[in-house]
C-alpha positions as CSV (number, residue, x, y, z in Angstrom):
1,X,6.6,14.2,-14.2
2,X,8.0,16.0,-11.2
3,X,11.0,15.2,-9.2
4,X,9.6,15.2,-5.6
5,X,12.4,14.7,-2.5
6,X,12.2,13.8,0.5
7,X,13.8,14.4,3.8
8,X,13.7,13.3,7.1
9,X,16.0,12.4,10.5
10,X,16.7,9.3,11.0
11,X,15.2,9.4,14.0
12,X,11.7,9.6,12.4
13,X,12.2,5.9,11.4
14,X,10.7,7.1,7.6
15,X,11.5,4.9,5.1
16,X,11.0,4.0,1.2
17,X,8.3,1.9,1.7
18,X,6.3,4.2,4.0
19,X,6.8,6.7,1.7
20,X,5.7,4.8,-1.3
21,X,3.0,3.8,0.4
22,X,2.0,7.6,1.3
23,X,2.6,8.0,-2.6
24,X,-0.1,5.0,-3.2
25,X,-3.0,6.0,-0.9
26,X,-2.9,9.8,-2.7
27,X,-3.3,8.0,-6.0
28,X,0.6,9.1,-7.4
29,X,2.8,7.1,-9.5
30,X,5.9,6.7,-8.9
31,X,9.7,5.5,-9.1
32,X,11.9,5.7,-6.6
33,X,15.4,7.2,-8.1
34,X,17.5,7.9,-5.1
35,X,17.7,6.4,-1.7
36,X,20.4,7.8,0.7
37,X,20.3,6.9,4.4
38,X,23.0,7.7,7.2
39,X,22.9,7.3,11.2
40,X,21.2,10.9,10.9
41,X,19.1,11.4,8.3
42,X,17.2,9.9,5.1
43,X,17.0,11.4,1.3
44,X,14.8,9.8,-1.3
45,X,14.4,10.9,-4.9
46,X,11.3,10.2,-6.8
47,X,9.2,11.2,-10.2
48,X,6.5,11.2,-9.6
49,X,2.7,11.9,-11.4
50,X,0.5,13.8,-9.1
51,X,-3.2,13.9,-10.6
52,X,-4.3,16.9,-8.7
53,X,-2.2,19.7,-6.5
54,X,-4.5,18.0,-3.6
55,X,-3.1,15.2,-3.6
56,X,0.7,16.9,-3.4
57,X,-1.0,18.5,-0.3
58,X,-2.4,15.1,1.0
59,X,1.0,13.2,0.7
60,X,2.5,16.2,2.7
61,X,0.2,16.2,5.4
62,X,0.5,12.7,5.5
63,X,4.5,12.4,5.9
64,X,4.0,15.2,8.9
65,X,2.1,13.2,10.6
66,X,5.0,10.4,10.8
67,X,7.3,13.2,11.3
68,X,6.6,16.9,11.5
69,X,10.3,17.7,10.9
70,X,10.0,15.8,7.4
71,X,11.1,17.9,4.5
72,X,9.4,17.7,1.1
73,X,10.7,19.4,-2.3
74,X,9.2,19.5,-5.2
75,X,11.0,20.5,-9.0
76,X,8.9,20.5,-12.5
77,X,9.7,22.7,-15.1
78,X,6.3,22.2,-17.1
79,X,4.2,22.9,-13.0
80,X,1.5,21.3,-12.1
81,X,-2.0,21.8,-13.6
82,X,-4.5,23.0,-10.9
């Protein structure tokens, strides 16, 4: 499993659900873990099972284009398999 976060302002109106949804359409599973929003910005914390590297690159893209100043971290001791 990997530990994926997100951040974003809270400007960019992102929220769990659109980013679950993101999650979804790339094929990922996933549980939300942490949701922290203030006037200025959003946190989420996920695991999450990416199939493929792709598919981290797809949900990326696809957050960027809600927000390009989105933030997306990624932590898994074991790595992905390519």
């Amino acid at each position: 499993n990997l530990y994926l976060t997100v951040t974003s302002p809270a400007a960019a109106k992102l929220g769990a659900e659109r980013i679950l949804q993101a999650l979804t359409s790339v094929g990922a599973a996933a549980s939300l873990k942490r949701f922290d929003q203030t006037p200025e910005s959003l946190e989420a914390a996920f695991v999450v099972d990416f199939k493929q590297v792709a598919h981290l690159e797809q949900f990326t893209k696809q957050l960027q284009e809600v927000s390009p100043e989105v933030r997306v971290s990624c932590l898994d001791d074991r790595g992905l398999l390519a």
